[in-house]
C-alpha positions as CSV (number, residue, x, y, z in Angstrom):
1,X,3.6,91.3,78.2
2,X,1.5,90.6,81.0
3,X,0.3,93.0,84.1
4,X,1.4,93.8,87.6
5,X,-0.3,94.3,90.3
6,X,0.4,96.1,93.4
7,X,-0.9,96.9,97.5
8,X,-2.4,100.1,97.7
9,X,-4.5,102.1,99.7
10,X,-6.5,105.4,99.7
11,X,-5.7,108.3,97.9
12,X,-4.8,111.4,99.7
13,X,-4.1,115.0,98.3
14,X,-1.9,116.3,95.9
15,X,-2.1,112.8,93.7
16,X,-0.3,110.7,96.7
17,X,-1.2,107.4,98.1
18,X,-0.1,105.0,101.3
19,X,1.9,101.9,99.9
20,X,3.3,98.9,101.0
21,X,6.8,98.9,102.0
22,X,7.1,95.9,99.0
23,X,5.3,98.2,96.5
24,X,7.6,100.9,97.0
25,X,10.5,98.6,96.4
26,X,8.7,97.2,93.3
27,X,8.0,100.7,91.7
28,X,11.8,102.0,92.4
29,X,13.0,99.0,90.9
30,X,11.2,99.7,87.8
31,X,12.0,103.4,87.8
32,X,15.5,103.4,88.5
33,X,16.2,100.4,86.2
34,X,13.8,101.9,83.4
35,X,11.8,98.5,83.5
36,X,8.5,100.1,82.4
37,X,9.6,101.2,79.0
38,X,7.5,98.7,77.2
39,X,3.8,99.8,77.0
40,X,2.8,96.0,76.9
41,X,3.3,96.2,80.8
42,X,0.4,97.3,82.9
43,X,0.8,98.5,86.0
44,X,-2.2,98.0,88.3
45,X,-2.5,100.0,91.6
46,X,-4.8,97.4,94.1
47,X,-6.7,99.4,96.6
48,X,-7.2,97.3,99.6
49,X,-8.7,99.8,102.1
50,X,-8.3,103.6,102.6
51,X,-6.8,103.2,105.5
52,X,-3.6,101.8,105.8
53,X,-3.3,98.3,107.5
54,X,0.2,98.3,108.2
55,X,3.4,100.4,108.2
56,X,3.6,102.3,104.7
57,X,4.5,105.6,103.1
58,X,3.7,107.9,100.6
59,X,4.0,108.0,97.1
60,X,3.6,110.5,94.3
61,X,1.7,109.2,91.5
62,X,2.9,111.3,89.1
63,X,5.9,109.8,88.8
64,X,4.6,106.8,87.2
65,X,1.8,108.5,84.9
66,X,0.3,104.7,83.1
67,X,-0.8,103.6,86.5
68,X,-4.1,101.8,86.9
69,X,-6.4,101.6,90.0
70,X,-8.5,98.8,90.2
71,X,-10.8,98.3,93.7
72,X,-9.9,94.8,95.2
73,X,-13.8,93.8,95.2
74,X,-14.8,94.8,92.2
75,X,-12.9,93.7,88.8
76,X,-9.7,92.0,90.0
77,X,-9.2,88.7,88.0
78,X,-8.9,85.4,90.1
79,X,-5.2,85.2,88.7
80,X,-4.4,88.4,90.7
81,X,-6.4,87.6,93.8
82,X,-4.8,83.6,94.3
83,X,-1.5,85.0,95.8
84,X,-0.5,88.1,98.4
85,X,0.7,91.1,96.0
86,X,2.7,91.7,94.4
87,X,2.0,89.7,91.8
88,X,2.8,89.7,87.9
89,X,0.2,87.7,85.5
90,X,1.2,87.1,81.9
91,X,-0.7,84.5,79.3
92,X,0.6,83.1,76.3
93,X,-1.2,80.9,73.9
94,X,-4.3,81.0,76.0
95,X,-2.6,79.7,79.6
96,X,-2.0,82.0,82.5
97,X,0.9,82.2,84.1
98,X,0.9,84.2,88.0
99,X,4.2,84.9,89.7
100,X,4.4,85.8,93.5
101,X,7.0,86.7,96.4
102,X,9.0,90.2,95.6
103,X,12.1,88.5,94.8
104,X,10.6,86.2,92.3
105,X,8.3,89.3,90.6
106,X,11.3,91.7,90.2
107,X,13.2,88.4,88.8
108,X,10.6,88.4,86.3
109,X,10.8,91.7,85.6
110,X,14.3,91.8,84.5
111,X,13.9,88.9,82.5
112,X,11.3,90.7,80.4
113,X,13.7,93.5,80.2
114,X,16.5,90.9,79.6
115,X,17.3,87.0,79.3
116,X,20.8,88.1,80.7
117,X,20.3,91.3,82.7
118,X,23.2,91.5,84.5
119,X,21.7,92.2,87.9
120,X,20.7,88.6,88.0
121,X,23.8,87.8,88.8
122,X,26.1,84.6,88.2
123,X,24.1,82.5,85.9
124,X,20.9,84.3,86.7
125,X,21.1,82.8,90.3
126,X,20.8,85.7,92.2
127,X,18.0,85.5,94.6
128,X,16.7,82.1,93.0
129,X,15.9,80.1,96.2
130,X,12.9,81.1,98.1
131,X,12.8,82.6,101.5
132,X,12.0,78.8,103.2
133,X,15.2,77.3,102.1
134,X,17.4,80.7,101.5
135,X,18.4,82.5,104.6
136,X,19.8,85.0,102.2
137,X,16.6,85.5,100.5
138,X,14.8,85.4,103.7
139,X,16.7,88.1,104.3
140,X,16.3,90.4,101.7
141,X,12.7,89.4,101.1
142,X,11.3,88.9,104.4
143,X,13.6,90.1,107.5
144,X,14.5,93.7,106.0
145,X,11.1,94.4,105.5
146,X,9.7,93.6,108.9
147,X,12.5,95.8,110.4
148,X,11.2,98.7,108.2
149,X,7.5,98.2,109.4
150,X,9.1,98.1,112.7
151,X,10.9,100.9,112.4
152,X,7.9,103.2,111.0
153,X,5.7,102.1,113.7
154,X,7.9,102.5,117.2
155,X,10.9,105.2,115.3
156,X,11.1,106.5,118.9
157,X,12.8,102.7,119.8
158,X,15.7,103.8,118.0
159,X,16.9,106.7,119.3
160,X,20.3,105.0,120.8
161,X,20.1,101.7,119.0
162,X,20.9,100.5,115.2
163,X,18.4,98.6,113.9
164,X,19.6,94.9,113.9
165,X,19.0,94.1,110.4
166,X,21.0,96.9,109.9
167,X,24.1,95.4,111.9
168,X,23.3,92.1,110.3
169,X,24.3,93.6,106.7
170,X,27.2,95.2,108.0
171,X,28.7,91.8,109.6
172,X,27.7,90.2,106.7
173,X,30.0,92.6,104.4
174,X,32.7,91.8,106.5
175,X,33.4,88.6,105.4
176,X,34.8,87.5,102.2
177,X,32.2,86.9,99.4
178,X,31.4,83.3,98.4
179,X,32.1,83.4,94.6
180,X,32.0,80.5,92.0
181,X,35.2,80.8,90.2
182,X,36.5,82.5,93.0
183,X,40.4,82.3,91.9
184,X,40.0,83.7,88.5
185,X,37.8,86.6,90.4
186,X,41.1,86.9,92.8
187,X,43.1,87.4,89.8
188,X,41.3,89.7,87.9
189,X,40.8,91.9,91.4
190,X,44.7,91.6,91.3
191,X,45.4,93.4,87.9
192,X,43.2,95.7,88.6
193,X,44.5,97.6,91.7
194,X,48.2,96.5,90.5
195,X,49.2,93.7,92.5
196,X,51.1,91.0,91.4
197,X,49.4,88.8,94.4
198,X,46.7,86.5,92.3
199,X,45.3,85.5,95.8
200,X,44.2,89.1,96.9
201,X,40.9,89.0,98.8
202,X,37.9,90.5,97.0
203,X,36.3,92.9,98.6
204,X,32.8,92.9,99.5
205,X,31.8,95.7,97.2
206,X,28.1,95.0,97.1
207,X,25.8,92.9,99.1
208,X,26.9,89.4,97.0
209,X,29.8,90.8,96.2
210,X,32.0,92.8,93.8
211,X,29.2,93.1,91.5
212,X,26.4,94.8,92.0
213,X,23.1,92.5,91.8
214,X,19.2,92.8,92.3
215,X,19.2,92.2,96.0
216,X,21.2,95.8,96.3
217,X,18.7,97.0,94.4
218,X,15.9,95.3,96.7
219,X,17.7,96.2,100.0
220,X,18.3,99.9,98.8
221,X,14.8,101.6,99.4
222,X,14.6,99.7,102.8
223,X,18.2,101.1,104.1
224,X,16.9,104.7,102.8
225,X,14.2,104.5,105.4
226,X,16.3,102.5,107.8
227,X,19.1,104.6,107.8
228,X,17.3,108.1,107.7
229,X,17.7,109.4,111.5
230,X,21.0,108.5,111.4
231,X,23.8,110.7,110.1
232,X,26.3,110.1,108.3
233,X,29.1,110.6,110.9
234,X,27.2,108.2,113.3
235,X,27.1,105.5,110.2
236,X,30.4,105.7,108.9
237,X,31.4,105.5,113.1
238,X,28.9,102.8,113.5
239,X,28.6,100.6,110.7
240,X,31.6,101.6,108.1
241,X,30.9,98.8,105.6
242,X,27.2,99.4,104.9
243,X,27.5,103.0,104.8
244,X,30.4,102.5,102.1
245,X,27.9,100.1,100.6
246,X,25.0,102.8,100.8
247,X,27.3,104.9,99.0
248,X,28.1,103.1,96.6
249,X,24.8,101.6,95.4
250,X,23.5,105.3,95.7
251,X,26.1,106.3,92.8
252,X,26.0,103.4,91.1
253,X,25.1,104.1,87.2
254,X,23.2,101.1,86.9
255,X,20.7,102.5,88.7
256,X,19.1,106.1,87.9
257,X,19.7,108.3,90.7
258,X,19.4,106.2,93.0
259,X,18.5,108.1,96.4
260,X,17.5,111.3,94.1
261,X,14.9,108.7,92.5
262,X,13.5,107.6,96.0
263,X,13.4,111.3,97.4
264,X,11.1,111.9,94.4
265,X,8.3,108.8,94.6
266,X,8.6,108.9,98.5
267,X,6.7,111.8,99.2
268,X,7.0,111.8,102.7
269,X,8.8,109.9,106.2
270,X,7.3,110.4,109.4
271,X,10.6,111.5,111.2
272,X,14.0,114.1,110.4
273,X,17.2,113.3,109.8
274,X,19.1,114.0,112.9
275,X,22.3,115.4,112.6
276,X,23.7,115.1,116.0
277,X,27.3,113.0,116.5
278,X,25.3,110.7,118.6
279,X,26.2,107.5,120.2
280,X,24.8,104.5,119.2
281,X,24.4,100.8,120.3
282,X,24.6,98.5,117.9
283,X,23.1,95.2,118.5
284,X,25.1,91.9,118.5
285,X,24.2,89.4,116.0
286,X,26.2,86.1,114.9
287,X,29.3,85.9,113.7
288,X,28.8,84.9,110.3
289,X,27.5,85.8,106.6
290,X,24.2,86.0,105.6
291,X,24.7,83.0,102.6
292,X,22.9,79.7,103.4
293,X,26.1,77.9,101.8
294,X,28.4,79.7,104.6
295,X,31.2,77.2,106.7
296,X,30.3,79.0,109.9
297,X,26.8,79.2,109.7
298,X,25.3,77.0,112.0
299,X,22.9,74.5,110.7
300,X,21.1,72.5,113.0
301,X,18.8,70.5,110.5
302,X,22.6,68.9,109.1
303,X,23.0,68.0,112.7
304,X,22.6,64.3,113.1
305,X,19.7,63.1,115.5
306,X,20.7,60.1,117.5
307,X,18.1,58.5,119.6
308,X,18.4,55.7,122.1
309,X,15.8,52.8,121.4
310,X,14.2,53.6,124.9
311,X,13.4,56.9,123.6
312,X,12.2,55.6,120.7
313,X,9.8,52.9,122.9
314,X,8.6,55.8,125.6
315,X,7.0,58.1,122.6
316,X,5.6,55.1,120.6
317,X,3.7,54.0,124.0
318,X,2.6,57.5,124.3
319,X,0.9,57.4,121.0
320,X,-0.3,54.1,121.1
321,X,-2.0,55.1,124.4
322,X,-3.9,57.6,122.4
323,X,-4.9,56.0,119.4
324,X,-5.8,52.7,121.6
325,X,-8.1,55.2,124.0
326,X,-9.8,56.9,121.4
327,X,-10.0,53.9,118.9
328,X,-8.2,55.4,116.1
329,X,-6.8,52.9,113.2
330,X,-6.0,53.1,109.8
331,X,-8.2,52.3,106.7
332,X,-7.6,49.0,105.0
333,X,-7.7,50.7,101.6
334,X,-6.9,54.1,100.5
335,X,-9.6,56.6,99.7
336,X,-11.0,56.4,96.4
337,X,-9.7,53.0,95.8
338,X,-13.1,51.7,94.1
339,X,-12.5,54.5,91.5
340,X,-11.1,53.1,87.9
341,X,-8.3,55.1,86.5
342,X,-6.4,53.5,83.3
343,X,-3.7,54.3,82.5
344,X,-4.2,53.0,78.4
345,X,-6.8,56.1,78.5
346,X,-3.7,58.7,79.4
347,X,-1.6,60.4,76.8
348,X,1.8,59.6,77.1
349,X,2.8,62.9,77.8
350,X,0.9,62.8,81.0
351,X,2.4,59.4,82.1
352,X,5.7,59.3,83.9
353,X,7.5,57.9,81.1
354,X,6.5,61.5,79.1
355,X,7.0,63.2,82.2
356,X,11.2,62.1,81.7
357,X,10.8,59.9,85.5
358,X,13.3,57.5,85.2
359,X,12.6,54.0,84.1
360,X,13.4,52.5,87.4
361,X,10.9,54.9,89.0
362,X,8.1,55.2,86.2
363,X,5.9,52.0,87.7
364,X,6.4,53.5,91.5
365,X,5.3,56.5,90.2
366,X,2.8,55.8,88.8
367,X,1.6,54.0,91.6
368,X,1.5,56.9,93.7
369,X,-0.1,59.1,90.9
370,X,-2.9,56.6,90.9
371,X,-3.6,56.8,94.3
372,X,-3.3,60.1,95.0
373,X,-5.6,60.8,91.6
374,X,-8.4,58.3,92.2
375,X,-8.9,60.4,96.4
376,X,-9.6,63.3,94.2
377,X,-11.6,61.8,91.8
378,X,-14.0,60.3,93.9
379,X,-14.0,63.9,95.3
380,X,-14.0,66.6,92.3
381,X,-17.2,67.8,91.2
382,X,-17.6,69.8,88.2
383,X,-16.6,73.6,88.5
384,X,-14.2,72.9,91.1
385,X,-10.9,74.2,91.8
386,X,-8.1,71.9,92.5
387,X,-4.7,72.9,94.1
388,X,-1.8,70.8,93.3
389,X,1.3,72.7,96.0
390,X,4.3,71.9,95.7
391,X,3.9,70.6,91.7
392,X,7.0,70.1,90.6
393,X,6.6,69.8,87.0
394,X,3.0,68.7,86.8
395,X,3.0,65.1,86.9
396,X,-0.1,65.1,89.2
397,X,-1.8,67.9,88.1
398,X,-1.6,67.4,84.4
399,X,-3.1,63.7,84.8
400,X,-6.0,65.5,86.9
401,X,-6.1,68.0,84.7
402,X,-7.0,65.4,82.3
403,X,-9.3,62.9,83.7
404,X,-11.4,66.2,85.6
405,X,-12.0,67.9,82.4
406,X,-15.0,70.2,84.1
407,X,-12.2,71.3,87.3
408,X,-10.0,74.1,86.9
409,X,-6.3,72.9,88.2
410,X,-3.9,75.2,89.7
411,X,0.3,74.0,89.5
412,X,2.0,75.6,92.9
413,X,5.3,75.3,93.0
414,X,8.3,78.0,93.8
415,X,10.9,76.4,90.8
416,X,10.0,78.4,87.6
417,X,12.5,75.8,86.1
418,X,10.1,72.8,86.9
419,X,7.3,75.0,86.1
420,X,8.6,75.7,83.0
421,X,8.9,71.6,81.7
422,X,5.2,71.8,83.3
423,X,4.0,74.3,80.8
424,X,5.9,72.9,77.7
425,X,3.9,69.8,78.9
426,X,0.4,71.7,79.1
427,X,0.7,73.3,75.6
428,X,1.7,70.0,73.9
429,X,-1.5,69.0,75.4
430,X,-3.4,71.7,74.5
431,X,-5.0,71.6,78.2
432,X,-7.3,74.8,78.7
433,X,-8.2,74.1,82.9
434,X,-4.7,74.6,84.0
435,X,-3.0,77.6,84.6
436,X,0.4,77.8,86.9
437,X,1.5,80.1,89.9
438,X,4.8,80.5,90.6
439,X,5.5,81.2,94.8
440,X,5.8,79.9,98.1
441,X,2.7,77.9,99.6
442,X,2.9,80.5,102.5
443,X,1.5,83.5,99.1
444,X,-1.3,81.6,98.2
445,X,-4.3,82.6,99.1
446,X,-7.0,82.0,96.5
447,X,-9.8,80.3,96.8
448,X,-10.0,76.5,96.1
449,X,-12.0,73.9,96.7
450,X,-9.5,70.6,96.8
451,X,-6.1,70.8,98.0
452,X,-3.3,68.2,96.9
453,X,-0.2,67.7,97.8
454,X,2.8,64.7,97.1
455,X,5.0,64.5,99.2
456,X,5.6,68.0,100.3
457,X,8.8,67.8,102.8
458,X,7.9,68.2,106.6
459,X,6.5,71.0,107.6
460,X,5.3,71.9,103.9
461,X,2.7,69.2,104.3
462,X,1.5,71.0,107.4
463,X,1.3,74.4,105.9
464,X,-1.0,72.9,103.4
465,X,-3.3,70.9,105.3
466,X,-3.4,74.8,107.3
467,X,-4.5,76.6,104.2
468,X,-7.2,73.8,103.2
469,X,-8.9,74.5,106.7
470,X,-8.5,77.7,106.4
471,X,-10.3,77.6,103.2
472,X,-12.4,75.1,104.2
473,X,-11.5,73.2,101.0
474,X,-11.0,69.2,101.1
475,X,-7.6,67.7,101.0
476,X,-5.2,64.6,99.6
477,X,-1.8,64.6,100.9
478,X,1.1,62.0,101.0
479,X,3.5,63.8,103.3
480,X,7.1,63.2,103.4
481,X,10.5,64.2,105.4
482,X,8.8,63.3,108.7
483,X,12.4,64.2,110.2
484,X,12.7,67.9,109.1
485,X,9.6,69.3,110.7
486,X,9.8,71.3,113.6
487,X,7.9,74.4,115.1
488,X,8.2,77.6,113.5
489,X,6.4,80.6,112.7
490,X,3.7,79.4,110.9
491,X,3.1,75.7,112.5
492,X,3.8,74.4,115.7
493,X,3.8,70.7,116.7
494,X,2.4,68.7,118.5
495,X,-0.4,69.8,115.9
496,X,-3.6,68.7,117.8
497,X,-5.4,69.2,121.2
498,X,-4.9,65.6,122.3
499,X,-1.4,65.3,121.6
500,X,-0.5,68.7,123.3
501,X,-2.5,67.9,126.4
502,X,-0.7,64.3,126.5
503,X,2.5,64.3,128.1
504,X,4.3,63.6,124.6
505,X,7.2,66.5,124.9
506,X,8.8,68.2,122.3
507,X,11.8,66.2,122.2
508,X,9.4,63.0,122.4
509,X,7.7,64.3,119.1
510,X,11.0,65.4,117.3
511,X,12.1,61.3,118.2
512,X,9.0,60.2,116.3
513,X,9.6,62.2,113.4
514,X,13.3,61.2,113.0
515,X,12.3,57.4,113.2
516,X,9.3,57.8,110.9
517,X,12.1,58.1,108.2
518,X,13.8,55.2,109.1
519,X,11.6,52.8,106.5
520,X,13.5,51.9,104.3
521,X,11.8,48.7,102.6
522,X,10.5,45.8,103.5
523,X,13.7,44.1,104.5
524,X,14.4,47.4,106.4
525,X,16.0,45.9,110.5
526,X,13.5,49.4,111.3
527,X,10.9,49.8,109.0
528,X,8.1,48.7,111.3
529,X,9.1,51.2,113.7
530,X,9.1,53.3,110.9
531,X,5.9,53.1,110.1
532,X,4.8,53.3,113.4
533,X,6.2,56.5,114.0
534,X,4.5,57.7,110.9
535,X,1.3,56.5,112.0
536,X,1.9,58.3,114.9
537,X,2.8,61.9,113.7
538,X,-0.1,61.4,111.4
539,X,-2.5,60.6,114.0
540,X,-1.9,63.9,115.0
541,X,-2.4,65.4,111.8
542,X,-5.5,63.5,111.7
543,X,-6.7,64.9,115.1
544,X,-5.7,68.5,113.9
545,X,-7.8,68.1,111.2
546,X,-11.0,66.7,113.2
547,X,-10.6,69.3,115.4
548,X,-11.1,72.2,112.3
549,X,-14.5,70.2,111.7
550,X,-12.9,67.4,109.2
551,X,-13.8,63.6,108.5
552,X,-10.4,62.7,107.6
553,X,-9.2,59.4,106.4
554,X,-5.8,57.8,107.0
555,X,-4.2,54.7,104.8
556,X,-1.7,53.5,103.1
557,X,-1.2,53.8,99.9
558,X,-1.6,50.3,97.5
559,X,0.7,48.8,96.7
560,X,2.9,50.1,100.2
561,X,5.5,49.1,97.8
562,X,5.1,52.0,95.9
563,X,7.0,54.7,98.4
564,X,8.6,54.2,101.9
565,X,6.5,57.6,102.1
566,X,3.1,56.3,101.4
567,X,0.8,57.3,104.2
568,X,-2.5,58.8,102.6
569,X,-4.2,61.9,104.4
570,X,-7.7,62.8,102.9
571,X,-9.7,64.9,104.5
572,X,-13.4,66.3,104.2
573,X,-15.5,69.4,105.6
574,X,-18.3,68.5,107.6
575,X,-20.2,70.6,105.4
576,X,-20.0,68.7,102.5
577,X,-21.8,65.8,104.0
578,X,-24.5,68.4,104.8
C-alpha cells in the first residue's frame, strides 16, 4: 500500500507525544474514518526534535498501537524527506510515487480506502485545487491551522474576541451553497421536508454543503481546539451556524465518535472550558463565501489593468537606465546551444506527438523542449538530481529522463491527473531514474542539484528560482504569465537590490509585467514593447540571482518563434566554477 509519514516530537510519559496540529488532523481522520484497517499501511511517527518547534498537543500513542518511530537523521528515505510532512510514499512496479500538502495526503487516503468514498464529494472534487489557486483550500489547509497555532500560543488574546477564522466559517455558512446540479438538489430538499416549492433553498448543512465532505472532517479537530474556551451558550449566541455545524459533524455517523474520538488521542489542551455567559466580539470579515467560484468575491487578478503608453515609456526608461549603467544584455544564443539533441534518437513516447500535444503545437513544442533540455544537458553530471516543478505530465522530464540516463529526475507538479498520464508514460518506458511527487512547489524541500522549470506562471517561476538558491542547486527556467505576479507572502517584487533602490515603484513594476504579456507574434502592433518589458522583469530576476552568488545567463530561446514566452533564465553557483 505504501507508508505515511508524520511530524513528531519527543516522547513524554505515560506513552504521549507533542504533534503537529496537521498530524493530529491526519491521525483523526484515519481513526474516525477507520482508514488504517489495512495492515499494508505503515504509519511512521517522524521525530524532528524533542522539543516542540511550534504550537502542538498531545497525543496518546496507544490509540494507534502499529505506529512506527523513525529519527529524521537516521533512516528516513529521500522519498520522505523531499517534501514538508505529511507525506504518503507508495511504489508500484519499481517507481515511487510521494504525495504532499494535508488535503492532498488525506485525498489519498480515502482513495485507498475507496475509488468513490463519498467524502470526496461531487465527482471526487472536494478539495482538488491546491491552496495557491483555491481560497477554499487555502482555507481549510492553511488559514485554520495558523489560527490554531495562534490560538495555543497567545489563548489569553481571546478572552473577549472569536477567533476570526472562526467568524469566517460562520459567514461562510450563511450563504447559499454553490452546487452543480443545483435545481435537482432544490427539488430533492423539497420532498424531503414536504414542500411542494422545487426552488427551496438548501441549507448549508455542512461546510460545502448538504453533504458532509472531507473538508468537515479536516476542519473538525481544528474547531475542537478553537472552540474549547467558549461555551456553548456564547457559541450558539455568537456564531449560531457553525455551532449547529459543530454539532452536527460531531454526531455525524460517518465519522466514529467524532469529539469522543478526539477527547481520547488528545491527551491534553493547555486551557479550561469556561462556562461563563460571556460576551464576545466577534471580528468582521467580508461579506462573502469562502468558494473561489463565488459572484461576490472580489477578484482583483480578473480586474483588467489598463495602462497609459506614458506609463509604459517612464518604467521602460527606468530599466533601460539600469541595464545601460551596469552593461547588462542578453546572450545571442541560449545556454547549451552547442549541445546536440536528436530528436530521431527519442522514443516516440517521449516526443510531443506521444505526449498527445496537439499537431499544431507538436513542432513549437518541441522547440522549447530542446532548448530547455540541451541548458541541462550541458549542465547534468552523473549522480545528479534534477527537479522538473511544475511538470505537468512529464514532457520535459521524461525526455531528460532519457537522454541523462546516470541523473535521477524528480516530476513536481500539484495535478495527480497530469501526474497520472506522466506515470502511464514512465512505465511504458520502463524508465528507472524518475520517480513523481505530488504537491505544491512551496512543500518541496529535498535536496537537488538542478532545478527546471517551463513556463511556471508568474510568481511560480520566482518561487523556484528561491528554492534553487536556497539549495544552492543550478537552474533552467522559461517563465511565463509576466502579468499575474505580484508580492505575496513568499516573494516580493522588485526582486533585486538594484531595482528596489531605483526609483522603479510598485505600480511602475506591476506596468512592466502587464506589458511583458502583450507579445503576441511577430506581427504583434506591441510585441517589441513586449519583449522589452520582459527583458526588463527578467533583468531583475537576473540581478536577484547574482546577488545569491549566481553566474546567470539570459537569452532567448531559438527559434523566438517557438513561444511569445521564450526568455531563457539559467543560472550557476559560483561554486561550481570553483
Amino acid at each position: 500500500m505504501g507508508s505515511l509519514y508524520l511530524d513528531v516530537y519527543g516522547q513524554e510519559e505515560d506513552c504521549l507525544r507533542s504533534v503537529t496540529i496537521e498530524t493530529l488532523i491526519v491521525l483523526y481522520t484515519i481513526k474516525c474514518l477507520d482508514l488504517a484497517d489495512d495492515q499494508e499501511l505503515e504509519i511512521a511517527l517522524v521525530v524532528s526534535s524533542l522539543v516542540p518547534s511550534e504550537p502542538s498537543v498531545l497525543i496518546c500513542e496507544e490509540i494507534f498501537p502499529n505506529l512506527r518511530i523513525v529519527e529524521r537523521d537516521s533512516s528516513l528515505p529521500y522519498q520522505a524527506e523531499v517534501c514538508k510532512l505529511p507525506v504518503f510514499v507508495s511504489k508500484h512496479n519499481g517507481l515511487v510515487k510521494t504525495v504532499a500538502g494535508l488535503s492532498s495526503v488525506l485525498r489519498k487516503l480515502l482513495f485507498l480506502k475507496s475509488n468513490e468514498h463519498p467524502l470526496l464529494g461531487f465527482r471526487q472534487s472536494c478539495l482538488i485545487a491546491c491552496a495557491e489557486v483555491s481560497v477554499w483550500t487555502r482555507f481549510c489547509e492553511v488559514d485554520v491551522i495558523k489560527s490554531v497555532k495562534d490560538f495555543l500560543s497567545h489563548p489569553q488574546s481571546y478572552h473577549e474576541v472569536i477567533p476570526i477564522d472562526v467568524a469566517r466559517l460562520e459567514e461562510h455558512l450563511s450563504h447559499a451553497p454553490r452546487l452543480h446540479n443545483v435545481r435537482k438538489h432544490r427539488q430533492a430538499y423539497a420532498k424531503t421536508i414536504g414542500s411542494n416549492e422545487s426552488e427551496e433553498e438548501i441549507p448549508h448543512l455542512y461546510a460545502e454543503g448538504p453533504f458532509m465532505t472531507l473538508a468537515d472532517v479536516i476542519l473538525f479537530p481544528c474547531f475542537y481546539i478553537l472552540l474549547s474556551t467558549f461555551s456553548n451558550n456564547t457559541l450558539d449566541a455568537t456564531v449560531p451556524l457553525v455551532s449547529s455545524w459543530y454539532t452536527r459533524v460531531m454526531t455525524s455517523e460517518q465519522l466514529l465518535n467524532g469529539e469522543d474520538m478526539l477527547k481520547k488521542i488528545v491527551s491534553f489542551l493547555p486551557y479550561v472550558r469556561d462556562c461563563k455567559q460571556v460576551s464576545y466580539l466577534l471580528p468582521k470579515v467580508p461579506k462573502e463565501s469562502l468558494y473561489k467560484s463565488d459572484p461576490t468575491r472580489y477578484k482583483p487578478r480578473s480586474n483588467k489593468m489598463y495602462t497609459q503608453q506614458e506609463d509604459v515609456e517612464t518604467s521602460l526608461a527606468i530599466v533601460d537606465d539600469i541595464m545601460t549603467l551596469h552593461e547588462i544584455t542578453q546572450s545571442d544564443k541560449p545556454y547549451g546551444d552547442d549541445i546536440h539533441l536528436n530528436w530521431m534518437d527519442v522514443p516516440l513516447e517521449i516526443q510531443p506527438e506521444g505526449g498527445n500535444v496537439p499537431e499544431k503545437r507538436q513542432l513549437r513544442k518541441a522547440e522549447q523542449l530542446q532548448n530547455m533540455a540541451k541548458a541541462v544537458m550541458k549542465l547534468a553530471k552523473p549522480g545528479h538530481i534534477l527537479v522538473d516543478f511544475c511538470s505537468g505530465s512529464g514532457h520535459l522530464g521524461l525526455l531528460l529522463a532519457w537522454v541523462l540516463p546516470n541523473c535521477t529526475v524528480l516530476l513536481l507538479e500539484n495535478k495527480d491527473r497530469s501526474l497520472q498520464r506522466a506515470v502511464n508514460r514512465i512505465e511504458k518506458l520502463k524508465l528507472d531514474n524518475v520517480q513523481v511527487v505530488q504537491g505544491n512547489i512551496d512543500y518541496f524541500q529535498g535536496k537537488f542539484d538542478i532545478g527546471i522549470a517551463l513556463h511556471a506562471c508568474g510568481v511560480a517561476s520566482d518561487i523556484v528560482l528561491q528554492l534553487c538558491e536556497s539549495k544552492r542547486a543550478a537552474f533552467v527556467v522559461c517563465p511565463c504569465c509576466y502579468g499575474s505576479i505580484q508580492s505575496g507572502h513568499t516573494v516580493s517584487y522588485p526582486r533585486s537590490k538594484l531595482f528596489r533602490n531605483s526609483s522603479l515603484g510598485p505600480k511602475d513594476y506591476l506596468v512592466l509585467g502587464h506589458c511583458a504579456d502583450q507579445t503576441h507574434g511577430e506581427e504583434g502592433l506591441k510585441t517589441a514593447q513586449g519583449n522589452q518589458c520582459m527583458a526588463g522583469i527578467d533583468t531583475d530576476r537576473l540581478l536577484h540571482s547574482q546577488d545569491a552568488g549566481y553566474v546567470v545567463h539570459l537569452s532567448k530561446m531559438n527559434p523566438t518563434s517557438c513561444s511569445p514566452k521564450n526568455n531563457l533564465l539559467v543560472g550557476i553557483p559560483n561554486e561550481w566554477a570553483n
